[in-house]
Structure formats: structure tokens, C-alpha cells
Phi, psi and omega in degrees: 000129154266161196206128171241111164280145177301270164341309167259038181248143162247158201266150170272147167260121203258330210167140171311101146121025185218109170222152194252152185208155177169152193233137130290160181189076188081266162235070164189151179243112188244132170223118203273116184240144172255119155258144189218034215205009146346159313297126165273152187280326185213178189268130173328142184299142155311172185196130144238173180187151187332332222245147190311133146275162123218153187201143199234133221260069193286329178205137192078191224218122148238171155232156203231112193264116136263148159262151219052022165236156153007125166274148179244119162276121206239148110290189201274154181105329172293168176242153160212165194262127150242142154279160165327103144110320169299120164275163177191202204181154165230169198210099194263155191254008191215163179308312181230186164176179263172086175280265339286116215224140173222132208235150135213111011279202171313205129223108156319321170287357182263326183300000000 
């Protein structure tokens, strides 16, 4: 069993107001992103990649870009789903949030 607390983990910083956490565990990734750089005027560039998202929406407000569906505006508690290969992208509406993101396979690059 692995176990990350939170209190002794330090977060990475991806980026001014976007910091990162993660645990692997075989071929799955769970990953915790903080925004802290809220509300933005536009949506993050699309972006895909290979590997299954799902990802849940722990704390604060986006709109959530897939391509060729609907933008969905989410709060906290929603989930939303990519397959393999869709680009996509968020738009965060509230000062901060709070992601958890699931990976399959790993994303090496994260790493």
C-alpha cells in the first residue's frame, strides 16, 4: 500500500499558480493539480495525449472544452471523462481549484 499525506508532501510547481502532486501505482497515476491564478479571461490551449483521463473537480468552478462535445460549465464534485487522443482544455472561473486527475497509463512526462 502506498500512502502520500498531503501536510508531508511538497507540491511541484508546474508553473506560476499551477502546483502539482502525485502518487503511481503500476499503470495508473493519480494526480492532484492546485490553481491558484483564478479567474482567467481565456481557456488554457487545447492539449491531448495518449493516455485515459478521468478527473474530479474537488474544489472551485471551470469550463471543461473536449473536442467535439459541448463546453460544460463544472463545479466542485463533478467528474468529467477523455479518451485517448481528444483534445481538450479548462477555463478556470473561481480564484482557485483544486483537480484530481487519473492517468492510464502512467504519463511519463509527468514524471
Amino acid at each position: 500500500m502506498s500512502v502520500q499525506k498531503a501536510a508531508l508532501t511538497k507540491s511541484i510547481e508546474v508553473r506560476p499558480g499551477l502546483y502539482r502532486r502525485l502518487i503511481v501505482t503500476g499503470d495508473l497515476m493519480t494526480v492532484v493539480l492546485d490553481f491558484t491564478d483564478g479567474p482567467w479571461a481565456e481557456a488554457e490551449p487545447p492539449h491531448s495525449h495518449p493516455h485515459v483521463q478521468t478527473c474530479y473537480l474537488a474544489e472551485g468552478e471551470v469550463v471543461f472544452y473536449c473536442e467535439d462535445e459541448p463546453d460544460q460549465r463544472l463545479k466542485a464534485g463533478d467528474v468529467f471523462a477523455v479518451p485517448s487522443g481528444k483534445k481538450h482544455t479548462i477555463k478556470l472561473l473561481s480564484k482557485t481549484a483544486r483537480l484530481v486527475d487519473n492517468f492510464n497509463p502512467v504519463r511519463e512526462d509527468f514524471l
